[in-house]
Structure formats: structure tokens, C-alpha cells
mmCIF file of the N, C-alpha and C atoms, coordinates in Angstrom:
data_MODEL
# 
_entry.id   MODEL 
# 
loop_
_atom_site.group_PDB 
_atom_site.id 
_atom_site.type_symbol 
_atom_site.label_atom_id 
_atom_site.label_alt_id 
_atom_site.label_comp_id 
_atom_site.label_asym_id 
_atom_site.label_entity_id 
_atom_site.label_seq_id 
_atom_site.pdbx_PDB_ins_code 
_atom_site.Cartn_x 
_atom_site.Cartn_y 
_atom_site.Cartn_z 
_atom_site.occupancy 
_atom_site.B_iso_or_equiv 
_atom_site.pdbx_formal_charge 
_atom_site.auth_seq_id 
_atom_site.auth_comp_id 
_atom_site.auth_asym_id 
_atom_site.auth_atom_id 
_atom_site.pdbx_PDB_model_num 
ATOM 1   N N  . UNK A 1 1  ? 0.843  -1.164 0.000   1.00 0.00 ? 1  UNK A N  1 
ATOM 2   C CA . UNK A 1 1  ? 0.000  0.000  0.000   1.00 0.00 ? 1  UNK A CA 1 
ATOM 3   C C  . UNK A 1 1  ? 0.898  1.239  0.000   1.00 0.00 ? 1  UNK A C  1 
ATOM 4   N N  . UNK A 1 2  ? 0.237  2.327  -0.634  1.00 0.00 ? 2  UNK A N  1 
ATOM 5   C CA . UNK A 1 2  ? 1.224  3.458  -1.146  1.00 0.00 ? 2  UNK A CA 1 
ATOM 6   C C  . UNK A 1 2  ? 1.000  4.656  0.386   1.00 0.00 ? 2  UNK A C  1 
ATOM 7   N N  . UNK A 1 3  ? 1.763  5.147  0.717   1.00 0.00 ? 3  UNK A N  1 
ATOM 8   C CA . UNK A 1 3  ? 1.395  6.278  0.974   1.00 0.00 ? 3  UNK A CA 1 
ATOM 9   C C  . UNK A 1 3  ? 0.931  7.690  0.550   1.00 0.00 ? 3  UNK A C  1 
ATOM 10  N N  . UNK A 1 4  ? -0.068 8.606  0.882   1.00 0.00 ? 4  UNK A N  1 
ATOM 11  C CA . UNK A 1 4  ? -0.575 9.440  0.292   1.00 0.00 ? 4  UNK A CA 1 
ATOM 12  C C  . UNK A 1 4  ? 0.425  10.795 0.338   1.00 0.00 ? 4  UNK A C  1 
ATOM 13  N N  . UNK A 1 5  ? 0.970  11.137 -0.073  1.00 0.00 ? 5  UNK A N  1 
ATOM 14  C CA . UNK A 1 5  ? 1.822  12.148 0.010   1.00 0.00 ? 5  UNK A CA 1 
ATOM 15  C C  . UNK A 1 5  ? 0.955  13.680 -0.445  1.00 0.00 ? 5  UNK A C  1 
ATOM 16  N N  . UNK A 1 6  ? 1.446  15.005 0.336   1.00 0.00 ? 6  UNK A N  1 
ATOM 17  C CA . UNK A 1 6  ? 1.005  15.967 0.206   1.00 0.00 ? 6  UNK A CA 1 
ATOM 18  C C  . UNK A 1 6  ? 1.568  16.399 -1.608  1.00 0.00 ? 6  UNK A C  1 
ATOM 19  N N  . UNK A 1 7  ? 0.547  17.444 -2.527  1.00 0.00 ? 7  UNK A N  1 
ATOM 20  C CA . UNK A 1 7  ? 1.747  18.279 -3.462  1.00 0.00 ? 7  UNK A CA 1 
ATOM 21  C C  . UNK A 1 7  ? 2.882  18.804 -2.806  1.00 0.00 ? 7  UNK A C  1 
ATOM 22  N N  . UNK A 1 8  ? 2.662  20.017 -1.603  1.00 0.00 ? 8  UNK A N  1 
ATOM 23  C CA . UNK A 1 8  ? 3.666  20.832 -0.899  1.00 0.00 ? 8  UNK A CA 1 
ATOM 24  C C  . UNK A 1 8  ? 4.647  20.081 -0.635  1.00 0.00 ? 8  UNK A C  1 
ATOM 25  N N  . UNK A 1 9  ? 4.798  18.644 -0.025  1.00 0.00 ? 9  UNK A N  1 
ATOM 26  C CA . UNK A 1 9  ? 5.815  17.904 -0.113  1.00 0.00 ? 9  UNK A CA 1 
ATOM 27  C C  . UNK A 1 9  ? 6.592  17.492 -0.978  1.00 0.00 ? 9  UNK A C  1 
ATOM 28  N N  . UNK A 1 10 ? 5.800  17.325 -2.062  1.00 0.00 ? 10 UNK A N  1 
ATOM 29  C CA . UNK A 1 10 ? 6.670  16.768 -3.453  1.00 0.00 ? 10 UNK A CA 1 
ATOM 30  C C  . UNK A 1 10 ? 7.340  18.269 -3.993  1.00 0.00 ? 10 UNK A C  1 
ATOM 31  N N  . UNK A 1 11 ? 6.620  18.944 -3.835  1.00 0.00 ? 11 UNK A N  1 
ATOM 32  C CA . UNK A 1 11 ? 6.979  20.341 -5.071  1.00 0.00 ? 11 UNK A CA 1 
ATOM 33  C C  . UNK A 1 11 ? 8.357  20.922 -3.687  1.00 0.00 ? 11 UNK A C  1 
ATOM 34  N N  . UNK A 1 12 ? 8.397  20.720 -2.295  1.00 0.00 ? 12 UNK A N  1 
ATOM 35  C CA . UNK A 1 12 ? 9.212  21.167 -1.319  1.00 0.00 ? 12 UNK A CA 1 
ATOM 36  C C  . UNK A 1 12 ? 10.424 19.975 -1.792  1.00 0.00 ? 12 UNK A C  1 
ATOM 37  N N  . UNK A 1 13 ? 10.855 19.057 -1.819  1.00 0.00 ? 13 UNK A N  1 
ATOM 38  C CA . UNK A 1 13 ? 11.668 17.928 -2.400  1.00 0.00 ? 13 UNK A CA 1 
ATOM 39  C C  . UNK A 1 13 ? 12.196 18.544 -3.543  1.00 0.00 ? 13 UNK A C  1 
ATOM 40  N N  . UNK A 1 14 ? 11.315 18.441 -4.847  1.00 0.00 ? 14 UNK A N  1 
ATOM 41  C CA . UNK A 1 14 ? 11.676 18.468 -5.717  1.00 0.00 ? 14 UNK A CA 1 
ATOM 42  C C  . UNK A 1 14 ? 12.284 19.727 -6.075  1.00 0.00 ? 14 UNK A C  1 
ATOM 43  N N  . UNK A 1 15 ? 12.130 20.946 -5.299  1.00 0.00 ? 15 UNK A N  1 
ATOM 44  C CA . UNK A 1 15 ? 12.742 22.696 -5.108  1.00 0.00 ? 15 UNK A CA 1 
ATOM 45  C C  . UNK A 1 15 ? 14.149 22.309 -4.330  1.00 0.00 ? 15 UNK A C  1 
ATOM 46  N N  . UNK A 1 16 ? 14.063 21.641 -3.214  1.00 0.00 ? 16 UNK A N  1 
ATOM 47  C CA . UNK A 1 16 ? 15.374 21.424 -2.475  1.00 0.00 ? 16 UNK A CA 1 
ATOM 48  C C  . UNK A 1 16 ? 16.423 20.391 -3.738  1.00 0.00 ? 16 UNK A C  1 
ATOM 49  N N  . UNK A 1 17 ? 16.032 19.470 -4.331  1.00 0.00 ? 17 UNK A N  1 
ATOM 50  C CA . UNK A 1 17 ? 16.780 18.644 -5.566  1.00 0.00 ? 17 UNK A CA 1 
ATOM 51  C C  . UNK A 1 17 ? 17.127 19.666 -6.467  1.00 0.00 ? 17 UNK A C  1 
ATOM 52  N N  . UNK A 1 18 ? 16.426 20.716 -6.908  1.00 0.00 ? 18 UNK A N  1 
ATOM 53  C CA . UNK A 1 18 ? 17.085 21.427 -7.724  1.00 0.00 ? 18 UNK A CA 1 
ATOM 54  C C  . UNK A 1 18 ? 17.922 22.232 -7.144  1.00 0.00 ? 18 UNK A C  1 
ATOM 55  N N  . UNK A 1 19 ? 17.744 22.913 -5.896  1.00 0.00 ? 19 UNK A N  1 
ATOM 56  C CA . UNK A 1 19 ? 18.973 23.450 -4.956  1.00 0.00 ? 19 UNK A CA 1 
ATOM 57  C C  . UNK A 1 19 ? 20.542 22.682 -4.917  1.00 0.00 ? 19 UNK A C  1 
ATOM 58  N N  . UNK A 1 20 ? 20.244 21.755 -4.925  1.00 0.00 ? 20 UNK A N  1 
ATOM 59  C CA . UNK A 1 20 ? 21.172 20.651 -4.460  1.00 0.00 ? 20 UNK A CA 1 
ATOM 60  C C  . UNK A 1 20 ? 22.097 20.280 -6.083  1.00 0.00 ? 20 UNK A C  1 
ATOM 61  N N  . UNK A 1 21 ? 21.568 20.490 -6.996  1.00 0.00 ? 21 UNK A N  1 
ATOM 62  C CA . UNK A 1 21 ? 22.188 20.383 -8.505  1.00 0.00 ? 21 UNK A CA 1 
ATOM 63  C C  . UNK A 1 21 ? 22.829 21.580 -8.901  1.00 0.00 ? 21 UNK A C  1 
ATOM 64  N N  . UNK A 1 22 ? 22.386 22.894 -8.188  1.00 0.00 ? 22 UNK A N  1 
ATOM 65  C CA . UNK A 1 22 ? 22.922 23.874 -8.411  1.00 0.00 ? 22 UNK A CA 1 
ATOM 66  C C  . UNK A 1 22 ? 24.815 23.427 -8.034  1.00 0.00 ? 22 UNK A C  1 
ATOM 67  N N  . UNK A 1 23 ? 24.884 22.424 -7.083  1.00 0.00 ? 23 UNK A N  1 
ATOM 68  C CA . UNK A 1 23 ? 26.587 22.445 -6.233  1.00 0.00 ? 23 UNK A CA 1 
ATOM 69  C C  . UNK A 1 23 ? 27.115 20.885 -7.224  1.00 0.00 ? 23 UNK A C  1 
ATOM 70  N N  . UNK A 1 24 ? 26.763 20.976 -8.367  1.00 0.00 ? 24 UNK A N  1 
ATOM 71  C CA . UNK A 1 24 ? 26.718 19.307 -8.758  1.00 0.00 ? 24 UNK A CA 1 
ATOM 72  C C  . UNK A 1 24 ? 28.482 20.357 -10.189 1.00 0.00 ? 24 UNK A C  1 
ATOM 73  N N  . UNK A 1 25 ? 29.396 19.690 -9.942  1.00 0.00 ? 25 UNK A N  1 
ATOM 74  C CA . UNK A 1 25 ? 30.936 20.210 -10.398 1.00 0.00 ? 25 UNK A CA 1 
ATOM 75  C C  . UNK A 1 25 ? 30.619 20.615 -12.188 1.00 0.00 ? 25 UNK A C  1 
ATOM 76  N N  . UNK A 1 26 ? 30.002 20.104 -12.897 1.00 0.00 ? 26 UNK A N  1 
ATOM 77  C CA . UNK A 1 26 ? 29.548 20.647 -14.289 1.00 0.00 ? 26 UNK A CA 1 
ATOM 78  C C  . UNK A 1 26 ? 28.923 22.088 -14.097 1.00 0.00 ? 26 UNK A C  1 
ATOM 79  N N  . UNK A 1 27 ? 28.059 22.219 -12.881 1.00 0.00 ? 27 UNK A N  1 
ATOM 80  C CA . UNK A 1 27 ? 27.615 23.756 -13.153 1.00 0.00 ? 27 UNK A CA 1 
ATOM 81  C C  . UNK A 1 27 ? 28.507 25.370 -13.000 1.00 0.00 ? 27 UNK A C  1 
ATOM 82  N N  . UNK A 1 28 ? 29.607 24.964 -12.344 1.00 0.00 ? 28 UNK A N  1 
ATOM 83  C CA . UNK A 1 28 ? 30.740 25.461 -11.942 1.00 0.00 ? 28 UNK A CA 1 
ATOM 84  C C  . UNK A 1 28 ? 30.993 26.860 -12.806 1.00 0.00 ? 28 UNK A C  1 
ATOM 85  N N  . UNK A 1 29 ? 31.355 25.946 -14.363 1.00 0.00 ? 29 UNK A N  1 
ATOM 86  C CA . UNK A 1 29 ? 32.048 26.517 -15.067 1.00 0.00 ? 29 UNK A CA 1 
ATOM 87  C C  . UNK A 1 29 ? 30.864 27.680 -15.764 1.00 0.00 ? 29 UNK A C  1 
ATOM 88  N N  . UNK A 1 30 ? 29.652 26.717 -16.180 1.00 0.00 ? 30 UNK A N  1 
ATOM 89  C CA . UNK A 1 30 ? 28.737 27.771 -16.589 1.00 0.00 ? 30 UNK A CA 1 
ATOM 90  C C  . UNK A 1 30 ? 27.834 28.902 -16.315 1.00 0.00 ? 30 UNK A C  1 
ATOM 91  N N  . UNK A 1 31 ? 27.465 28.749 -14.299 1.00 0.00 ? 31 UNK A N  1 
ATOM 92  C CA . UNK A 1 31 ? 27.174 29.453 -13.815 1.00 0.00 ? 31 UNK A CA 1 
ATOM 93  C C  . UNK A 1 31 ? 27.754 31.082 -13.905 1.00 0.00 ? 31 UNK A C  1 
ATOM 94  N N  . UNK A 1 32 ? 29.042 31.156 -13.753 1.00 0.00 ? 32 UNK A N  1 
ATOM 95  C CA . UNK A 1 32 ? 29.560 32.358 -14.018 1.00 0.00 ? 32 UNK A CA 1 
ATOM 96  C C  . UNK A 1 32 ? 29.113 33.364 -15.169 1.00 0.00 ? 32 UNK A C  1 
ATOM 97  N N  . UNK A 1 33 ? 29.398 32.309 -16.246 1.00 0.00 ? 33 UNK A N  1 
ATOM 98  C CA . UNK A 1 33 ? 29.289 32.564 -17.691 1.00 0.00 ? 33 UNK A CA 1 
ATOM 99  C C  . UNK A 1 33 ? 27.947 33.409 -18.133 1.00 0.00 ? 33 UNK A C  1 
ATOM 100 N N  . UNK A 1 34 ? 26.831 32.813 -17.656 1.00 0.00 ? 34 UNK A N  1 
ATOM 101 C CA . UNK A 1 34 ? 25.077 33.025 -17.208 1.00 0.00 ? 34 UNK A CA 1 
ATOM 102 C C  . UNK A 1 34 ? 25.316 34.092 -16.544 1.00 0.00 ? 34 UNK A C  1 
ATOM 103 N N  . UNK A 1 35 ? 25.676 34.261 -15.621 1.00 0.00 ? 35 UNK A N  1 
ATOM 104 C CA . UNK A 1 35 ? 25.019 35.842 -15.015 1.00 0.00 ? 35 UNK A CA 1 
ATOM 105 C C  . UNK A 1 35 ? 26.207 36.477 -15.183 1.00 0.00 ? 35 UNK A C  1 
ATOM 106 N N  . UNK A 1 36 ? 26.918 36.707 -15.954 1.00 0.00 ? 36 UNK A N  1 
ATOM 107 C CA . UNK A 1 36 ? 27.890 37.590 -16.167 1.00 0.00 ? 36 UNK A CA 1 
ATOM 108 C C  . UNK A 1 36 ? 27.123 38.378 -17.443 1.00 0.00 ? 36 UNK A C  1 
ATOM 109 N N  . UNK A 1 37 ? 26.556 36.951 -18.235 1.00 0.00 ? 37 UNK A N  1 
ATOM 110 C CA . UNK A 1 37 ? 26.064 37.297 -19.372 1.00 0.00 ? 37 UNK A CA 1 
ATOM 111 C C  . UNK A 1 37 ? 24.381 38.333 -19.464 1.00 0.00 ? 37 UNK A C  1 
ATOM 112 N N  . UNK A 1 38 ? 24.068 38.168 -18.055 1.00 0.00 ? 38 UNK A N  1 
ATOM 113 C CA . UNK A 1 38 ? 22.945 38.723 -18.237 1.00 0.00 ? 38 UNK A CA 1 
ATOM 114 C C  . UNK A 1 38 ? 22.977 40.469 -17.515 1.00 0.00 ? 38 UNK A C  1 
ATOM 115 N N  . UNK A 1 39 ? 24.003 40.036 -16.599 1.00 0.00 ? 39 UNK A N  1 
ATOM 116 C CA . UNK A 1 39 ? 24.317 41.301 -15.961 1.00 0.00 ? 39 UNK A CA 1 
ATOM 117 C C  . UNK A 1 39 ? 25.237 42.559 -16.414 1.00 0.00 ? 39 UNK A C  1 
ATOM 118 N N  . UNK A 1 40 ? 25.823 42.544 -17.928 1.00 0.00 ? 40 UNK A N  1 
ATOM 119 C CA . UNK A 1 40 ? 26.366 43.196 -18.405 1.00 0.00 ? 40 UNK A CA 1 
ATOM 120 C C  . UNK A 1 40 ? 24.871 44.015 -19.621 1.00 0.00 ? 40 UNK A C  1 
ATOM 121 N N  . UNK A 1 41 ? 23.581 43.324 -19.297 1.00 0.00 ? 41 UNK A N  1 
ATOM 122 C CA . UNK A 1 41 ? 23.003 43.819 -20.556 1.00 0.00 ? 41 UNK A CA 1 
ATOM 123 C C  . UNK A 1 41 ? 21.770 44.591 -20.069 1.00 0.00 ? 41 UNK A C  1 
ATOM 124 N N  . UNK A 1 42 ? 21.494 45.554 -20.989 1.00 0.00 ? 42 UNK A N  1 
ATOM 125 C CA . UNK A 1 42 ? 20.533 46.420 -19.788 1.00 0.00 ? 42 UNK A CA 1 
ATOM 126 C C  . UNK A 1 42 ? 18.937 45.484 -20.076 1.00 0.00 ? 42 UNK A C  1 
ATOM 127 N N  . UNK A 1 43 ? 18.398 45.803 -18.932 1.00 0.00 ? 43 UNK A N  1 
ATOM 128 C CA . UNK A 1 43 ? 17.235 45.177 -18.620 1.00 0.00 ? 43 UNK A CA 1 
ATOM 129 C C  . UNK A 1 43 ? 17.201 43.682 -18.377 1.00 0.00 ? 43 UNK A C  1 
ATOM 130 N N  . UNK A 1 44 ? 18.777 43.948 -17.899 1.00 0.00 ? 44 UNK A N  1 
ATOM 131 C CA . UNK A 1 44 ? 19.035 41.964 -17.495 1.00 0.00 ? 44 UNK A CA 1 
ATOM 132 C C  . UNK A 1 44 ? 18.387 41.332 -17.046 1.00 0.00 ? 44 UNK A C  1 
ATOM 133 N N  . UNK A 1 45 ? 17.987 41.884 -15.815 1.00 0.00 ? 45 UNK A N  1 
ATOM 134 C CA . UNK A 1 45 ? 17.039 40.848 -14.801 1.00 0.00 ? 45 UNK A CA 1 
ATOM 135 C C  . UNK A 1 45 ? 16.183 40.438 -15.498 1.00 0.00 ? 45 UNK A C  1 
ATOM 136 N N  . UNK A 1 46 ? 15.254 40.966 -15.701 1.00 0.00 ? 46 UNK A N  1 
ATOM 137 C CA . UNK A 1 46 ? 14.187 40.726 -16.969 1.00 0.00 ? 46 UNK A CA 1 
ATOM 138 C C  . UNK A 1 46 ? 15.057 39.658 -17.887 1.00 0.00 ? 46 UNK A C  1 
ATOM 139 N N  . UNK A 1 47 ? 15.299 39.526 -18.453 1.00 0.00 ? 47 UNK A N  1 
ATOM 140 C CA . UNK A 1 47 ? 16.012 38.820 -19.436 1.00 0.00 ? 47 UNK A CA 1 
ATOM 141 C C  . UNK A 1 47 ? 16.447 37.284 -18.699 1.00 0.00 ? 47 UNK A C  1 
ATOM 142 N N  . UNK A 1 48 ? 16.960 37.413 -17.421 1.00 0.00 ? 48 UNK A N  1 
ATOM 143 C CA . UNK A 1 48 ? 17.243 36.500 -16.672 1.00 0.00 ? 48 UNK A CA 1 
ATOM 144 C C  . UNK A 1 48 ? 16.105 35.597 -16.573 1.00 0.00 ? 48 UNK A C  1 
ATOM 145 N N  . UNK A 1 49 ? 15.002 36.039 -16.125 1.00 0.00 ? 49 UNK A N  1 
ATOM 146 C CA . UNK A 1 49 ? 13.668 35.703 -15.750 1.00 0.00 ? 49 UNK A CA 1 
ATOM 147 C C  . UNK A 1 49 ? 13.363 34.425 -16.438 1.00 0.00 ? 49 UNK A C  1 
ATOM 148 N N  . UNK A 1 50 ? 13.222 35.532 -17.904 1.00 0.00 ? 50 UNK A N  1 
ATOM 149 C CA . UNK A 1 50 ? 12.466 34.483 -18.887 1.00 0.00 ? 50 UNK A CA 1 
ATOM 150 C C  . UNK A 1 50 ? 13.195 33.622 -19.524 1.00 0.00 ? 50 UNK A C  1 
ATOM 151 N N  . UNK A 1 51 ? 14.674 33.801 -19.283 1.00 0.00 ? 51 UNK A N  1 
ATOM 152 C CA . UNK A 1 51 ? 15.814 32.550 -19.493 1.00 0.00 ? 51 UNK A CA 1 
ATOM 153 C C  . UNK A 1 51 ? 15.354 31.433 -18.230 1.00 0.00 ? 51 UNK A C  1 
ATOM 154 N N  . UNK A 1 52 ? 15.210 31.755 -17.058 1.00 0.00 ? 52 UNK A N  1 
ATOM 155 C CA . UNK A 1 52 ? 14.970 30.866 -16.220 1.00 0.00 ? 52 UNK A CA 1 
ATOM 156 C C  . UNK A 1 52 ? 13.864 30.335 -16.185 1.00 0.00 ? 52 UNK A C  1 
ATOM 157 N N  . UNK A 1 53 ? 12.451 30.514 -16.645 1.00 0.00 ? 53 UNK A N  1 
ATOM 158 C CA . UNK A 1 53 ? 11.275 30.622 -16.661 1.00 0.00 ? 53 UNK A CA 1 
ATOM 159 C C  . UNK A 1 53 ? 11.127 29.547 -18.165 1.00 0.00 ? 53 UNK A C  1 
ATOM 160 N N  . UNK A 1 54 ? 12.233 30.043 -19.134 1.00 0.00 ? 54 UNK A N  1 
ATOM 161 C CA . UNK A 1 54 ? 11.635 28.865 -19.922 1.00 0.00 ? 54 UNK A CA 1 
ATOM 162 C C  . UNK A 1 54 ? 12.276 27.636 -19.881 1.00 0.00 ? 54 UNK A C  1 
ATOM 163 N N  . UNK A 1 55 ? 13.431 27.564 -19.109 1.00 0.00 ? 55 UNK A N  1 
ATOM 164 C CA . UNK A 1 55 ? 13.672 26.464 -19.265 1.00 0.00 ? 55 UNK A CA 1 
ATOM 165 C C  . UNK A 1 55 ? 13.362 25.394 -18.497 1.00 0.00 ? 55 UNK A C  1 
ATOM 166 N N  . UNK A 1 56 ? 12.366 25.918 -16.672 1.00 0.00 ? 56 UNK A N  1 
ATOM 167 C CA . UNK A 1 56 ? 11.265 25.629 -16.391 1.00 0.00 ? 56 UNK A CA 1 
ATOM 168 C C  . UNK A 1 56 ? 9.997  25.007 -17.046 1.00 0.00 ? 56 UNK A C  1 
ATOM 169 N N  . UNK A 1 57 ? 9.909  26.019 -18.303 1.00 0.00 ? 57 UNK A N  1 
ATOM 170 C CA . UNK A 1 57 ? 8.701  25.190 -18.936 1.00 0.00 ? 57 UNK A CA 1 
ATOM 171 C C  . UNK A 1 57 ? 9.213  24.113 -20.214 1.00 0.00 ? 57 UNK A C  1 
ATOM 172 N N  . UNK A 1 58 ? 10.249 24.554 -20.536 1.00 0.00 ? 58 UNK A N  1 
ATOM 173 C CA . UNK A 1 58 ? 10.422 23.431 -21.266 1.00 0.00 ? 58 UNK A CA 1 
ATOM 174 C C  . UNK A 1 58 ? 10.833 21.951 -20.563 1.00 0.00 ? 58 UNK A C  1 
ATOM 175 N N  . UNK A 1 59 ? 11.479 22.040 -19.399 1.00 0.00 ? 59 UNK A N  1 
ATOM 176 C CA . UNK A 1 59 ? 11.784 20.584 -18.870 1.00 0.00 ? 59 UNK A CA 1 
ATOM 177 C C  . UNK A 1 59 ? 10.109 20.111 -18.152 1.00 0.00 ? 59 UNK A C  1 
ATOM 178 N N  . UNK A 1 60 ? 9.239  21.157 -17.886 1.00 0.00 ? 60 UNK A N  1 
ATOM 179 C CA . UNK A 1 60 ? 8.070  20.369 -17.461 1.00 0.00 ? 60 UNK A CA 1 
ATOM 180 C C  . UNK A 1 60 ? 7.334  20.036 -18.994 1.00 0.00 ? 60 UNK A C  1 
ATOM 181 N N  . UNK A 1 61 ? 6.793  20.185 -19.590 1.00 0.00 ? 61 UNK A N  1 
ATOM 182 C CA . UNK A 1 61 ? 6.857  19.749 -20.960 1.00 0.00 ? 61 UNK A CA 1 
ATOM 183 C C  . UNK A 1 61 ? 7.474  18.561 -21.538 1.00 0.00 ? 61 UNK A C  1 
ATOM 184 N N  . UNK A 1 62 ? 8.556  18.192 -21.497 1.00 0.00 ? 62 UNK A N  1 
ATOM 185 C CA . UNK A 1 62 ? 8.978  16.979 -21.233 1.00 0.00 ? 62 UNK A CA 1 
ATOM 186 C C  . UNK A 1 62 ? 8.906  16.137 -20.686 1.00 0.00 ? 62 UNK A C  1 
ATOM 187 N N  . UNK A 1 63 ? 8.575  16.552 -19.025 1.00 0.00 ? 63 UNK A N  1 
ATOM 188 C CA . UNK A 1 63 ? 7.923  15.278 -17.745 1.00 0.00 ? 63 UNK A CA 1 
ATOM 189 C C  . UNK A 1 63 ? 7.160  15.107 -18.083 1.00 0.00 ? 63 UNK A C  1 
ATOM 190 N N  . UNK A 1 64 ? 6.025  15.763 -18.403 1.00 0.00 ? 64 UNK A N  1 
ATOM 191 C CA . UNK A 1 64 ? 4.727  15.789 -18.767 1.00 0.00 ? 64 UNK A CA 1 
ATOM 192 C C  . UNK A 1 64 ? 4.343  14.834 -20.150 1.00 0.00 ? 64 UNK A C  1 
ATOM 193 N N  . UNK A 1 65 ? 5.460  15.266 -20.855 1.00 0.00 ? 65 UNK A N  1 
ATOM 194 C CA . UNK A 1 65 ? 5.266  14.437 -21.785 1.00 0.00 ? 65 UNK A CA 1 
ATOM 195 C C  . UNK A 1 65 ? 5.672  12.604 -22.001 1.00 0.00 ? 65 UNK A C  1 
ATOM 196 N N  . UNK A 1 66 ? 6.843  12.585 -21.253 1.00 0.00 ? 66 UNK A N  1 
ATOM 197 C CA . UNK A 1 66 ? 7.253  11.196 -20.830 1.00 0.00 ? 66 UNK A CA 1 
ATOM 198 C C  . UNK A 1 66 ? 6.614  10.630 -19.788 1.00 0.00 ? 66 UNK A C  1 
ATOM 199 N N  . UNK A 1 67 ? 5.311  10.983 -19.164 1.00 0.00 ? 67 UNK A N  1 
ATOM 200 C CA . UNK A 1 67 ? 4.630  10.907 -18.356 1.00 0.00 ? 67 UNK A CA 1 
ATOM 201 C C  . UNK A 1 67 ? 3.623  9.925  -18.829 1.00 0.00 ? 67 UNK A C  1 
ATOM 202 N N  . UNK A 1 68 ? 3.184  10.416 -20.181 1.00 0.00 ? 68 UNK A N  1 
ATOM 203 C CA . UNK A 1 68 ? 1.796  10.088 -20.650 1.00 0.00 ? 68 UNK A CA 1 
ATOM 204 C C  . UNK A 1 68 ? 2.537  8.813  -21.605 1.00 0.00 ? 68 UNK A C  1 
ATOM 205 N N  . UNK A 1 69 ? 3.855  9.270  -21.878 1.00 0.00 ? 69 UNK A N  1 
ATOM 206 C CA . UNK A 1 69 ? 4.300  8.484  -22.485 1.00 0.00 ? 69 UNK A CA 1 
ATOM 207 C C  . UNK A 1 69 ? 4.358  7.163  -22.471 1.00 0.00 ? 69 UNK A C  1 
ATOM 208 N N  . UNK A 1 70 ? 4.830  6.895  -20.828 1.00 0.00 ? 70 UNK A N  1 
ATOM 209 C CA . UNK A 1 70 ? 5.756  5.805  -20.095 1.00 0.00 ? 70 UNK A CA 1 
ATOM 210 C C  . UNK A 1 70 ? 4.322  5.007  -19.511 1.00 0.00 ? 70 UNK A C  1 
ATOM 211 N N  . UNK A 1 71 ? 2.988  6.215  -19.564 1.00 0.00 ? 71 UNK A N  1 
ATOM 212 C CA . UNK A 1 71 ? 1.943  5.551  -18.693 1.00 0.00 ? 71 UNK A CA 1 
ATOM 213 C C  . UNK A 1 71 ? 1.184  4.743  -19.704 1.00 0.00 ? 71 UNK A C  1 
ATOM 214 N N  . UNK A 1 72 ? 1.840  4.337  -20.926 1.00 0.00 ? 72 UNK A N  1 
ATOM 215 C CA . UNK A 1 72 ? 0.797  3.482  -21.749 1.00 0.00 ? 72 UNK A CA 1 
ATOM 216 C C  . UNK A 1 72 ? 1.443  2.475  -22.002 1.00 0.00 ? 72 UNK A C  1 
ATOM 217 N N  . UNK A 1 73 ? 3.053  2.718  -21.642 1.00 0.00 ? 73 UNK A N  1 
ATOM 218 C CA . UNK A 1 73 ? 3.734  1.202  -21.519 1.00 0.00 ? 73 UNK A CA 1 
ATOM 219 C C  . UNK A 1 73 ? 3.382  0.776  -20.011 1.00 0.00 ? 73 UNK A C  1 
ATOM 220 N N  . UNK A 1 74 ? 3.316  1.199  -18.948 1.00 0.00 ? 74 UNK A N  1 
ATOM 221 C CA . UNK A 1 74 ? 3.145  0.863  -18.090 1.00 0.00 ? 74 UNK A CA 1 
ATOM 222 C C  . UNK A 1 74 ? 1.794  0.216  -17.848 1.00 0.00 ? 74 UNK A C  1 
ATOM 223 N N  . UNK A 1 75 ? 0.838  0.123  -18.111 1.00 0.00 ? 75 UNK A N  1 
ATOM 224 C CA . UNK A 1 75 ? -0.332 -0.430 -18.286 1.00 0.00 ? 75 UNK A CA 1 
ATOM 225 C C  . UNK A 1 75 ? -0.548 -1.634 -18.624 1.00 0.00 ? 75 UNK A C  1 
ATOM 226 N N  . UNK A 1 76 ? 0.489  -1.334 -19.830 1.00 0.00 ? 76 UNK A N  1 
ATOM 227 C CA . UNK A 1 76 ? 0.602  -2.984 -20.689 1.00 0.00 ? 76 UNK A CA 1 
ATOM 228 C C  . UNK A 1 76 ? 1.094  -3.862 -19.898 1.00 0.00 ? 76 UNK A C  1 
ATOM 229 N N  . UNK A 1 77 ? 1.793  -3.978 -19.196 1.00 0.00 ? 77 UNK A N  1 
ATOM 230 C CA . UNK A 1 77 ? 2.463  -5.361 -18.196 1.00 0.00 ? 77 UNK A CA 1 
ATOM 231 C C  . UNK A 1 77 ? 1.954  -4.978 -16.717 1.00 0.00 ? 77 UNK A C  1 
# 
């Protein structure tokens, strides 16, 4: 039997996992690169946003989509 888990729990997890990838040795080099790049240009922040914002929606778009995906093989067995 499953346990019922809260959203706030999953979406609190899954915010701390992305915290936690921020310190993962590949982001190192590019982090700099990113806000150097946004902070030299006027109306950066802004610009930052919707750099961060889409790539938010594009990786949920993908779950979402391997979601529906994986749930019609999963059915089958």
C-alpha cells in the first residue's frame, strides 16, 4: 500500500533537488558565464527571468510528456 503524500511535499523535495544540482561540479564553469552574461546587458534581470522561466517550462513539458508516455507502456504489463 502506497502512501498518500502531500503536493507541498513533493513540489518542497523536488525545489530542495534542484537546490542541491545547483553544487553538482559541471555547473561550476557555466554558472559564471550566465550571469555575467545577463548582468552586463541592460534590462538583465528581466532577461534573466524568462531565461529561467523557460527552461522551467520546457523541462516540465517533457515530464509531462514522458509521463503520458511511459503511462501506456506501463499499463501494458
Amino acid at each position: 500500500m502506497h502512501e498518500q503524500q502531500s503536493l507541498l511535499g513533493f513540489l518542497s523535495v523536488a525545489f530542495l533537488a534542484g537546490v542541491a544540482n545547483l553544487f553538482m561540479p559541471c555547473i561550476y564553469p557555466i554558472m559564471p558565464m550566465t550571469v555575467s552574461y545577463f548582468t552586463k546587458q541592460s534590462d538583465g534581470s528581466r532577461k534573466a527571468m524568462f531565461y529561467g522561466f523557460s527552461i522551467m517550462f520546457v523541462f516540465a513539458w517533457i515530464g509531462l510528456g514522458n509521463n503520458g508516455f511511459w503511462s501506456t507502456f506501463l499499463k501494458l504489463y
